[in-house]
DSSP file (Angstrom, degrees, kcal/mol; ACC not computed):
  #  RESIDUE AA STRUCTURE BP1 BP2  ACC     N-H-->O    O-->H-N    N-H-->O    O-->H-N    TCO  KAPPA ALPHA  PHI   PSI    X-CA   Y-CA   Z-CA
    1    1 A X     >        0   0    0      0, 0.0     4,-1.8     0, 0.0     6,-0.3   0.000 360.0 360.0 360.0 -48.7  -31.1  -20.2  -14.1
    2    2 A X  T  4  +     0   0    0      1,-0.2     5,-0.5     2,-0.2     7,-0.1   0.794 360.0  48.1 -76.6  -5.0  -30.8  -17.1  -15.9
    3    3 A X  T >4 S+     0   0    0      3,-0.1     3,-1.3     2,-0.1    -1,-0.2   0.850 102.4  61.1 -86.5 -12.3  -33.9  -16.4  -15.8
    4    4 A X  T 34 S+     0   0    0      1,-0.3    -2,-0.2     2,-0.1    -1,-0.1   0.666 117.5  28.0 -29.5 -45.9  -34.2  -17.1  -12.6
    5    5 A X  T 3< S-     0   0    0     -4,-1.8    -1,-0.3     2,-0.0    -2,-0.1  -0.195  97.9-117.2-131.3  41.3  -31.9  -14.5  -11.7
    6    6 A X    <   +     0   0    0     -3,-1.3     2,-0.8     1,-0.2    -3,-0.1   0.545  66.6 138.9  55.3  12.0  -32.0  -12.0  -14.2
    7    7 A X        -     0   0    0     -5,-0.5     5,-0.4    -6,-0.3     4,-0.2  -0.703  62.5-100.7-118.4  90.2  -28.7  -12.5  -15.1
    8    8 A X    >>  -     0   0    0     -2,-0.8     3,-1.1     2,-0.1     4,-0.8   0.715  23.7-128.8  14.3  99.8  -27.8  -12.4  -19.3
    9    9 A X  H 3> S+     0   0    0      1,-0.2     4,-1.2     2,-0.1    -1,-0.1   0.912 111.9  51.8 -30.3 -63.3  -27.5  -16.0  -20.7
   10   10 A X  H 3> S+     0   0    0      1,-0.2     4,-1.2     2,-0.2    -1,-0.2   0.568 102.4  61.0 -71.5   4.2  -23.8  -14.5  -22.3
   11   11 A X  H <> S+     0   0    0     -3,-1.1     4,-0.6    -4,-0.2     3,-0.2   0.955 110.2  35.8 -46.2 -84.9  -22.7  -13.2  -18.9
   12   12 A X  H  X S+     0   0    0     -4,-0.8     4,-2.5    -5,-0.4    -2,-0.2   0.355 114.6  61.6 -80.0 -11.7  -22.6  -16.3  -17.2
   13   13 A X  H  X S+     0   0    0     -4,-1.2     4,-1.1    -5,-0.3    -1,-0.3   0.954 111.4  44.3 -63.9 -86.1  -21.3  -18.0  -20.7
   14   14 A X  H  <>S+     0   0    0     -4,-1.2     5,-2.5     1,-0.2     6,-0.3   0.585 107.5  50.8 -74.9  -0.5  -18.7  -15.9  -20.3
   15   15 A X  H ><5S+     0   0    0     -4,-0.6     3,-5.0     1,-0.2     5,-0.2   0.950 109.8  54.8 -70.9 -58.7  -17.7  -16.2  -16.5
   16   16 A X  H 3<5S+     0   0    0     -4,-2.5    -2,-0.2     1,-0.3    -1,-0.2   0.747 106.1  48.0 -73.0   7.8  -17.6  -19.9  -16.9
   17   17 A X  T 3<5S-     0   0    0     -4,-1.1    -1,-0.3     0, 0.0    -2,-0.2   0.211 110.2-128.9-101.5  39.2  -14.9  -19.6  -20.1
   18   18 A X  T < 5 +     0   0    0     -3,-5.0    -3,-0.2    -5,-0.3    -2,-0.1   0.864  63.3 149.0  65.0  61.1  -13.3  -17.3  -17.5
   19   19 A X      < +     0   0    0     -5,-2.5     2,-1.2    -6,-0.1    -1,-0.2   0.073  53.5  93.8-120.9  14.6  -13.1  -14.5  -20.5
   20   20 A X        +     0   0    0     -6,-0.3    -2,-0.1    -5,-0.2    -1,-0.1  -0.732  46.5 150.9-109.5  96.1  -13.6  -12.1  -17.1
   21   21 A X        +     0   0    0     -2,-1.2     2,-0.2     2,-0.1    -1,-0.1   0.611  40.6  79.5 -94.2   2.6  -10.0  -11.3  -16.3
   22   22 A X  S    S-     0   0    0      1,-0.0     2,-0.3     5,-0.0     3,-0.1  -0.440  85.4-106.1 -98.0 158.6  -10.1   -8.0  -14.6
   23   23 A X        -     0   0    0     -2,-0.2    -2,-0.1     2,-0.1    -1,-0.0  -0.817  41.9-103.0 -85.3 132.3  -11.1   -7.6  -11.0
   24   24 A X  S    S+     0   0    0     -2,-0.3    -1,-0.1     3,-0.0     2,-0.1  -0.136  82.2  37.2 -66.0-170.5  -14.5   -6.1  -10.4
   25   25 A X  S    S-     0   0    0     -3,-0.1     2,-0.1     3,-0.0    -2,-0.1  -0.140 100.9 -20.8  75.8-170.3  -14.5   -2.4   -9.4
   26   26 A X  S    S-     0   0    0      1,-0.1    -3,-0.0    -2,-0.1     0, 0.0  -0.290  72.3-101.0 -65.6 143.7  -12.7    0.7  -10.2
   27   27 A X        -     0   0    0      1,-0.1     2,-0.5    -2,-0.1    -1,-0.1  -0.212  48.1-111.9 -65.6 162.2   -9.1    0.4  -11.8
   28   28 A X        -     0   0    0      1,-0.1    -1,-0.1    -3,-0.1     4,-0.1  -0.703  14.2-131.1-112.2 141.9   -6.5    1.1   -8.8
   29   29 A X  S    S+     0   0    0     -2,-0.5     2,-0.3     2,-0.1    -1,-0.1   0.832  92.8  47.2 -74.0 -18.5   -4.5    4.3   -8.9
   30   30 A X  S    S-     0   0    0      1,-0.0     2,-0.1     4,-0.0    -2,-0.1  -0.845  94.4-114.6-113.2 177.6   -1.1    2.6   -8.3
   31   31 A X     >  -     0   0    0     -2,-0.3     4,-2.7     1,-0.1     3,-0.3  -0.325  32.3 -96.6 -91.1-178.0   -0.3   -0.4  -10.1
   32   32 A X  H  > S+     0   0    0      2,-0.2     4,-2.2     1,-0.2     5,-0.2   0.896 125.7  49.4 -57.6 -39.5    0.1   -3.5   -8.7
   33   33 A X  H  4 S+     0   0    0      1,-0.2    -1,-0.2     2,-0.2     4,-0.1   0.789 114.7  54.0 -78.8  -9.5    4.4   -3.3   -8.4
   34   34 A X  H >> S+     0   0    0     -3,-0.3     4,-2.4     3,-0.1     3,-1.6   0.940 106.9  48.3 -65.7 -56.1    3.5    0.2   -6.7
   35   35 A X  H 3X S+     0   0    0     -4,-2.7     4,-1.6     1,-0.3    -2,-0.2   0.799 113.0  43.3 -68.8 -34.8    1.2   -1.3   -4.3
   36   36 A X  H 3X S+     0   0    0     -4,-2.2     4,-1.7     2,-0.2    -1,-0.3   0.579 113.3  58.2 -81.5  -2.5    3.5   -4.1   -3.1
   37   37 A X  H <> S+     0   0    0     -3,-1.6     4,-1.7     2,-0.2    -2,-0.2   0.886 109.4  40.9 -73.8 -63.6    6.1   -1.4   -3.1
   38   38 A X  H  X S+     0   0    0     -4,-2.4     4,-3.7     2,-0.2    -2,-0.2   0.840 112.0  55.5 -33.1 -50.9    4.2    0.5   -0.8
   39   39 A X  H  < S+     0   0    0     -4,-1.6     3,-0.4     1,-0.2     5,-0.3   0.979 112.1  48.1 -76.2 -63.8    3.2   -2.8    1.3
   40   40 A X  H >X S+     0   0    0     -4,-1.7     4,-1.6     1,-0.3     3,-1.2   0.623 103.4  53.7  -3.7 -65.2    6.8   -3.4    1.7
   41   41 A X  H >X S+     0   0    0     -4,-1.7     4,-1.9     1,-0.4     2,-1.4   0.991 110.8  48.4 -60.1 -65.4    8.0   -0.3    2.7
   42   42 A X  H 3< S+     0   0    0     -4,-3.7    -1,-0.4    -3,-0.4    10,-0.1  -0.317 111.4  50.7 -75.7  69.4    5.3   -0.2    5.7
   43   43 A X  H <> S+     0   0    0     -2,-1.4     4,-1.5    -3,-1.2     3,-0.5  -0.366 112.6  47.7-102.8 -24.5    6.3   -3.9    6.9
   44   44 A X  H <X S+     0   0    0     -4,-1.6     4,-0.7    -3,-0.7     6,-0.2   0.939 111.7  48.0 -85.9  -3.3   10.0   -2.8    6.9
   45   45 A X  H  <>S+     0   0    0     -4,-1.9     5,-1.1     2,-0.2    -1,-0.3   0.546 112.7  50.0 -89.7  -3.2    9.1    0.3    8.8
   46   46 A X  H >45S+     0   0    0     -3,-0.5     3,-5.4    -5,-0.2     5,-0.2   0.885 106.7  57.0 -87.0 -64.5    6.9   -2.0   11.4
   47   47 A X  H 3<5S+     0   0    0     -4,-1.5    -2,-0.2     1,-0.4    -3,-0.1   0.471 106.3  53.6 -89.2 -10.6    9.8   -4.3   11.8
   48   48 A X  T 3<5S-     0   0    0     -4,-0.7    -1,-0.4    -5,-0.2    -2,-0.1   0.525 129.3 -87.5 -56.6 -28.5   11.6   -1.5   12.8
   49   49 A X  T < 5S+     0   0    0     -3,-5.4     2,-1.1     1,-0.1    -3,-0.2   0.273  95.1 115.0 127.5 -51.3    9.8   -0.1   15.3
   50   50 A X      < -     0   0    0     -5,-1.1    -3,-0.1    -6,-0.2    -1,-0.1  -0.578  36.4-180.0 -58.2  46.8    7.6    2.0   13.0
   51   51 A X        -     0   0    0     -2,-1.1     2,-0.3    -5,-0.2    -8,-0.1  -0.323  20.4-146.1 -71.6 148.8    3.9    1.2   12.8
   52   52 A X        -     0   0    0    -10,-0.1    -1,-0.1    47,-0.0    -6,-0.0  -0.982   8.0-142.1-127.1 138.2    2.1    3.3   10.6
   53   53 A X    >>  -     0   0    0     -2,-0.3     4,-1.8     1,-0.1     3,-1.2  -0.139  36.2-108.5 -84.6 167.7   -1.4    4.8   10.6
   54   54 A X  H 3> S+     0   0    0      1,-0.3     4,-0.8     2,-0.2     5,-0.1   0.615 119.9  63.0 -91.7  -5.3   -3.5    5.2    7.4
   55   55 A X  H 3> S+     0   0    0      3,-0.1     4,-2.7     2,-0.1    -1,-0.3   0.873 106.2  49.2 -67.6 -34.9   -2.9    9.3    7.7
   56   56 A X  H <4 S+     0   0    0     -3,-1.2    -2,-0.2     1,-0.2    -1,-0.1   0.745 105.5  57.4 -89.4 -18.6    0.7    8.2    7.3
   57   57 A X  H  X S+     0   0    0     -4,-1.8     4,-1.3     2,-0.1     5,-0.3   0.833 107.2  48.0 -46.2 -48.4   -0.2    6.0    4.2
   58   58 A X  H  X S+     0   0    0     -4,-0.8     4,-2.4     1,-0.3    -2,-0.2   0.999 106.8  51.4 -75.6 -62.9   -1.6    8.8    2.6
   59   59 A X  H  < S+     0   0    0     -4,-2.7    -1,-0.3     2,-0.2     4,-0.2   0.366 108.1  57.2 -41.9  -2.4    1.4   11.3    3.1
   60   60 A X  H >4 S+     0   0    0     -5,-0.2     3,-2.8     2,-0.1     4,-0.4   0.661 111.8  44.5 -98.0-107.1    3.6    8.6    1.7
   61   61 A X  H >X S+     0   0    0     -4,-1.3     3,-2.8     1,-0.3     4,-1.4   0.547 109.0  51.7   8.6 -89.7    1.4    8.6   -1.5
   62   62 A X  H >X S+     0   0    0     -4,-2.4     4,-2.3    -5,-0.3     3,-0.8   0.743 115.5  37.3 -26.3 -55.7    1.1   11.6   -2.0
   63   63 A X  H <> S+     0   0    0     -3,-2.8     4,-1.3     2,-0.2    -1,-0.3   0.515 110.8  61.6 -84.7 -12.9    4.6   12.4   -1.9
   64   64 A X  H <4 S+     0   0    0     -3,-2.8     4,-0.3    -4,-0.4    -1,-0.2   0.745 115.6  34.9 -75.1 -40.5    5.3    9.1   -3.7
   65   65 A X  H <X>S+     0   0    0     -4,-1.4     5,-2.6    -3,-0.8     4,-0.8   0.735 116.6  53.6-108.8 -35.9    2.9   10.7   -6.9
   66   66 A X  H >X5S+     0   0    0     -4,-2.3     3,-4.9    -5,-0.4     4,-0.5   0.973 110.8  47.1 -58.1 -66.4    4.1   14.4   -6.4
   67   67 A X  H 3<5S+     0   0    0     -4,-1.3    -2,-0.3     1,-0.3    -1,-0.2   0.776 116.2  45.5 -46.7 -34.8    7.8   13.0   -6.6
   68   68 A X  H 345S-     0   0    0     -4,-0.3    -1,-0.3     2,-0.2    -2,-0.2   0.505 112.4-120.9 -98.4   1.4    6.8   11.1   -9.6
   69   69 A X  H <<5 +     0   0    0     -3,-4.9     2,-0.4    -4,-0.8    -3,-0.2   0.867  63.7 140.2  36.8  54.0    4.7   14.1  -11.4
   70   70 A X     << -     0   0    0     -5,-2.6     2,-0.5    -4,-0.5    -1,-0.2  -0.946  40.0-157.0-124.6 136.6    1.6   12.3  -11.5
   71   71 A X        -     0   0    0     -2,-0.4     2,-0.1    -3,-0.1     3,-0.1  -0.884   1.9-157.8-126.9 112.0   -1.4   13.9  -10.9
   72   72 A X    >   -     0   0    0     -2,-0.5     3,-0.6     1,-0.2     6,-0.4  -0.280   5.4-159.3-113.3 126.2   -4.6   11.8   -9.6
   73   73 A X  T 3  S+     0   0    0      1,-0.3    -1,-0.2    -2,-0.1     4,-0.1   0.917  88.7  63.3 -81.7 -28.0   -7.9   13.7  -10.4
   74   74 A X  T 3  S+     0   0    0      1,-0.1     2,-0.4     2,-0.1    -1,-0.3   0.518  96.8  59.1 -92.0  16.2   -9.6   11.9   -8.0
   75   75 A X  S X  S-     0   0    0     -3,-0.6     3,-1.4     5,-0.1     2,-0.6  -0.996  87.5-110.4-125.6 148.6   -7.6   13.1   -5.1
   76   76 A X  G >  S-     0   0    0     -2,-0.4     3,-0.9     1,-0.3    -3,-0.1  -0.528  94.9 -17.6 -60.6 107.8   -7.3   16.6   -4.0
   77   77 A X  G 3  S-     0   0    0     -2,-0.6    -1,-0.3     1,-0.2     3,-0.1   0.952 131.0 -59.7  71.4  49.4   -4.0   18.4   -4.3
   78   78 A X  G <  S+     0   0    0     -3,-1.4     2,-0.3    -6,-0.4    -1,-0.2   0.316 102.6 140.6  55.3  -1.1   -2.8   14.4   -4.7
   79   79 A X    <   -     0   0    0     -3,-0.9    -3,-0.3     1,-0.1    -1,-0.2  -0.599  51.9-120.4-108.0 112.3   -3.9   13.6   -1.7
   80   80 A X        -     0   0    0     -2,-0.3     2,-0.2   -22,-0.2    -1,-0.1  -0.328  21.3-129.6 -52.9 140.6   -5.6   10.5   -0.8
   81   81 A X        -     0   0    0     -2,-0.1     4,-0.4     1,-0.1    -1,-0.1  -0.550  21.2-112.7-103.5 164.3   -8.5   10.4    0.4
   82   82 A X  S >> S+     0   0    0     -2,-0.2     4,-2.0     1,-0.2     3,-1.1   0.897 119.1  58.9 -48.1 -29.5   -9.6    8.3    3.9
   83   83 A X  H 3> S+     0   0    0      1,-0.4     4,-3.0     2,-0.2     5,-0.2   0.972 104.3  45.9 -74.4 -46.7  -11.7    6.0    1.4
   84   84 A X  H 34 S+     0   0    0      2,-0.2    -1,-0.4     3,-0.2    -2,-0.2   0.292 110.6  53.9 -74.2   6.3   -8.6    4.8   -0.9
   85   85 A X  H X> S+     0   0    0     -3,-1.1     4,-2.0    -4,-0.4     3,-0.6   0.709 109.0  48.3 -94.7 -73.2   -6.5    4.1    2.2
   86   86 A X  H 3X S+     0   0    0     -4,-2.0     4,-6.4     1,-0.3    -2,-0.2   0.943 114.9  45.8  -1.5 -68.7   -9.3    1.8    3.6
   87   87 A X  H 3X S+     0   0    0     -4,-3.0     4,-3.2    -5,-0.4    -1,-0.3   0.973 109.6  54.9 -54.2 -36.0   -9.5    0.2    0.4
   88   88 A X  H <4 S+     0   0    0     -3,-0.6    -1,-0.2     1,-0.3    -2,-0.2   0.744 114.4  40.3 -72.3 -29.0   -5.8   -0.2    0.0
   89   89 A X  H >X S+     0   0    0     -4,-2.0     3,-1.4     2,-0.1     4,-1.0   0.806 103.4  65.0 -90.6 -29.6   -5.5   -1.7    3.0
   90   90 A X  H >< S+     0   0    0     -4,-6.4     3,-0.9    -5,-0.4    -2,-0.2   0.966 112.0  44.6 -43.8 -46.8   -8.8   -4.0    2.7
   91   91 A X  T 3< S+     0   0    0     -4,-3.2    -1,-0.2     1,-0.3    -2,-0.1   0.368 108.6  49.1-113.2  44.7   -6.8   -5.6   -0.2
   92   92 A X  T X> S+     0   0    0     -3,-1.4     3,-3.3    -5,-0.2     4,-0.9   0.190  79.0 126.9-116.1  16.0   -3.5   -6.0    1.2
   93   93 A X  G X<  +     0   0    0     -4,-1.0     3,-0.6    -3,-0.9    -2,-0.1   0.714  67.2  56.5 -11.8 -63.8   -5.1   -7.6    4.3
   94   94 A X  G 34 S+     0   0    0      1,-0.3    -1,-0.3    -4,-0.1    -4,-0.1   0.351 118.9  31.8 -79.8  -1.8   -3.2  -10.5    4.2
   95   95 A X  G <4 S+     0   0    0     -3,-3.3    -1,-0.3    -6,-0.2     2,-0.2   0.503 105.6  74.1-118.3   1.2   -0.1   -8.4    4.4
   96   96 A X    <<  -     0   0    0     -4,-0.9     2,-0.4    -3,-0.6   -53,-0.1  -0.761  60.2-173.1 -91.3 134.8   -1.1   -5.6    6.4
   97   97 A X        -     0   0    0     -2,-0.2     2,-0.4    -3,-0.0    -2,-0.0  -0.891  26.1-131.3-128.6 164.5   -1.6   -6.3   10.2
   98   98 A X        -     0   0    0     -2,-0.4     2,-0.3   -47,-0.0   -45,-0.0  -0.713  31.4-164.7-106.6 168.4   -3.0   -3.7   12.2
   99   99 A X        -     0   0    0     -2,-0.4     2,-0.6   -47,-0.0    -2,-0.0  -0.942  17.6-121.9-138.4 136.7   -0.4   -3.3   15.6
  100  100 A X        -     0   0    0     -2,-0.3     2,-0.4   -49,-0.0   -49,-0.0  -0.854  13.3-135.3 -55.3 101.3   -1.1   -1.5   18.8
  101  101 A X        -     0   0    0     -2,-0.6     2,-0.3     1,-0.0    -2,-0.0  -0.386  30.1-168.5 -50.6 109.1    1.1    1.1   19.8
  102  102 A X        -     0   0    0     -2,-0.4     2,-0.6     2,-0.0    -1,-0.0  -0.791  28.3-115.2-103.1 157.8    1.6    0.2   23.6
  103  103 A X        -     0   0    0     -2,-0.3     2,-0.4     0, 0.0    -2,-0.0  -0.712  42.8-163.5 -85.6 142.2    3.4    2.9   26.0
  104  104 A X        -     0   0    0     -2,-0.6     5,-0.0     1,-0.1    -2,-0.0  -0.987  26.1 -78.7-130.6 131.3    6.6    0.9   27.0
  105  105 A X        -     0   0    0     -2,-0.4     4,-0.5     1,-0.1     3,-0.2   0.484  34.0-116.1 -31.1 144.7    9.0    1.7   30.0
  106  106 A X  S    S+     0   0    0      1,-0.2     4,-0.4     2,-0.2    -1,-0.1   0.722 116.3  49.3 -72.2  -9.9   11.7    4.6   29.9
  107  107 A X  S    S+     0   0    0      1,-0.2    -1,-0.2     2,-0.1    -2,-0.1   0.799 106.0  47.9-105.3  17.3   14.3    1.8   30.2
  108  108 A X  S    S+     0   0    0      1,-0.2    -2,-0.2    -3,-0.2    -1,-0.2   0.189 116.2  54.7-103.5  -0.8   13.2   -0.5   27.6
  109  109 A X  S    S+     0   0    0     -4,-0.5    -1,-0.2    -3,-0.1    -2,-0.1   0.688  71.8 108.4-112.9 -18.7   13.1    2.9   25.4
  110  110 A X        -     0   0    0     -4,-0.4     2,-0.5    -5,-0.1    -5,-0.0  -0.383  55.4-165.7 -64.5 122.3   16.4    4.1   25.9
  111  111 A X        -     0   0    0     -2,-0.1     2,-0.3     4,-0.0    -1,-0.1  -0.855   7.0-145.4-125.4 131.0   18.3    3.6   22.3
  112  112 A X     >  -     0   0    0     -2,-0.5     4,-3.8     1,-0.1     5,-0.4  -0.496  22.1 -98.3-107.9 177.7   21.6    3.8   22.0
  113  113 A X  H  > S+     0   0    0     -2,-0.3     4,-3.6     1,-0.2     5,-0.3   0.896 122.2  51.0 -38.0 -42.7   24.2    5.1   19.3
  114  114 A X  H  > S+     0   0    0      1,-0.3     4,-3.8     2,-0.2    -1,-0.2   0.909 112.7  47.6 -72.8 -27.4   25.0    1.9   17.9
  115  115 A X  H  > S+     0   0    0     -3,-0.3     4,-2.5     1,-0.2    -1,-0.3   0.907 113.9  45.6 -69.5 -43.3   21.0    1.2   17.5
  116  116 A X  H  X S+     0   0    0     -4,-3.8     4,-2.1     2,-0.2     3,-0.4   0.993 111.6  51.4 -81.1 -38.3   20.2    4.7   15.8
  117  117 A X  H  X S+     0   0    0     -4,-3.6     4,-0.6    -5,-0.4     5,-0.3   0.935 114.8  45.8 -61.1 -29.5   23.2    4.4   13.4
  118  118 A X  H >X S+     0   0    0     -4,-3.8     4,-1.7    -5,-0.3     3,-0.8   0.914 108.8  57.8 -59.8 -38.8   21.7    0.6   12.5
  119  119 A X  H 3X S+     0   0    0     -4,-2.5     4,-3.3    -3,-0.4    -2,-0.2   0.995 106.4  41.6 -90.3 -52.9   18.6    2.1   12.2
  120  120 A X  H 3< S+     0   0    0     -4,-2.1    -1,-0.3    -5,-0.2     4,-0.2   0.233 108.0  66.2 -70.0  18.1   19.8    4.8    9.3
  121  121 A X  H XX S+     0   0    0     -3,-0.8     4,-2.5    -4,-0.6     3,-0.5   0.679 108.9  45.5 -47.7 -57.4   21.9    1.8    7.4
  122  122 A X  H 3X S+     0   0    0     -4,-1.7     4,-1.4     1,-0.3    -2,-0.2   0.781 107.2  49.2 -91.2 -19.8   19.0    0.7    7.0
  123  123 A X  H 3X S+     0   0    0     -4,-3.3     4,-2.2     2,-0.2    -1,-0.3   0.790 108.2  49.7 -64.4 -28.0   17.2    3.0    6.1
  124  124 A X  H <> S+     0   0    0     -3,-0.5     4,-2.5    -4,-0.2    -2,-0.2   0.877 113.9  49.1 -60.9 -47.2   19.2    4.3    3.6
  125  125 A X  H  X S+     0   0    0     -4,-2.5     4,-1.5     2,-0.2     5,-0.2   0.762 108.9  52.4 -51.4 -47.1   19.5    0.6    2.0
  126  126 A X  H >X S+     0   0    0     -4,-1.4     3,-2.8    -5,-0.3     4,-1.8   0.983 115.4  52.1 -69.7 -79.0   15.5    0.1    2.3
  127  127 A X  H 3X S+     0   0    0     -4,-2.2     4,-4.6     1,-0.4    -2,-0.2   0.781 109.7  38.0 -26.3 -65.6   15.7    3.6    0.3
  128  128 A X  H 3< S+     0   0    0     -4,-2.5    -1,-0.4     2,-0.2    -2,-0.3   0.884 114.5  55.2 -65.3 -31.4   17.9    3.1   -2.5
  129  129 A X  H <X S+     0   0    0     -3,-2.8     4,-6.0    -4,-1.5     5,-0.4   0.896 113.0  49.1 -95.3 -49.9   16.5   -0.8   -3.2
  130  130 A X  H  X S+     0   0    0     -4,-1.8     4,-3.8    -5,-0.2     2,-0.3   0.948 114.5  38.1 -45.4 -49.1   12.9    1.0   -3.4
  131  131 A X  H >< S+     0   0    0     -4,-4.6     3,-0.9     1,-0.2     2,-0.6  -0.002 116.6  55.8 -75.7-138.3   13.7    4.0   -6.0
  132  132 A X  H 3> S+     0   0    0     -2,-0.3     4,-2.2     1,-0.2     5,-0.4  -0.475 110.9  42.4  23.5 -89.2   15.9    1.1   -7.6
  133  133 A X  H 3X S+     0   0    0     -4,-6.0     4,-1.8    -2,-0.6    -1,-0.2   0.849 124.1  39.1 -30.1 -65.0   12.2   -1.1   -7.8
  134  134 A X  H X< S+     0   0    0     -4,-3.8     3,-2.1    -3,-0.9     4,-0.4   0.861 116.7  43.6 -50.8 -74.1   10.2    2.0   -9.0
  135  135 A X  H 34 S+     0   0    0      1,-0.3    -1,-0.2     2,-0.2    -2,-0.2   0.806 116.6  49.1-108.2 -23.1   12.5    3.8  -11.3
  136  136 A X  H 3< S+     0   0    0     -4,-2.2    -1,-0.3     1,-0.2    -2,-0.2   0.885 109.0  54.8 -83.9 -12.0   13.5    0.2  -13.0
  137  137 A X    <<        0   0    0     -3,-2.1    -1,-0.2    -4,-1.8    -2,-0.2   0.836 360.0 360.0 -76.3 -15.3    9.6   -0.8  -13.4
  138  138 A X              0   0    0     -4,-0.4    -1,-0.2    -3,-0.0    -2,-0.1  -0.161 360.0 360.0-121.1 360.0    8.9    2.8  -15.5
């Protein structure tokens, strides 16, 4: 078989004792407890009310890696690029949904006090639990 397919006897030796523990590709620029930090954050901001687009991904990043004074060569001025947002979501798939923004009636939009003070509880709460996650993973 390997010659068959070109493929090193001790490759395929070593896939099957499963001594390849890494994922193939490039190393990811947040870690994994970043990325599910991240994923988090946009599902409570969906479940809000809040869909976000992969521009709004990136400006979260960004601001995520400025705040943190970490400086990513491979994006410009920190900045993600369209291709790492893609990816990021290609492998959160299974926790990323895409949503349609639909236009919805002026009286079904109409928000009241109680609703916008609920909405900044919880935001604040979402906030602090996040820095909490980050700052206690570092």
């Amino acid at each position: 078989m390997c010659e068959k397919y070109k493929i090193p006897r001790g490759t395929l030796q070593n896939k099957l004792a499963k001594r390849h523990s890494k994922k193939p590709g490039h190393q990811t620029v947040l870690s994994d407890v970043e990325e599910k930090a991240v994923v988090d954050h946009l599902a409570t901001l969906v479940d809000w009310g809040f869909p976000m687009v992969k521009t709004d991904l990136r400006i979260f990043v960004k601001s995520y890696l400025d705040k943190e004074g970490r400086q990513v060569k491979q994006f410009k001025n920190n900045y993600p690029g369209e291709d790492w947002s893609s990816s990021f979501v290609k492998r959160h798939r299974e926790s990323l949904t895409k949503r349609i923004c639909q236009n919805i009636s002026a009286k079904r939009a109409e928000v009241s006090k109680g609703t916008i003070s609920k909405y900044f509880d919880n935001l604040t709460r979402v906030k602090t639990l996040l820095l909490a996650l980050l700052f206690t993973q570092f």
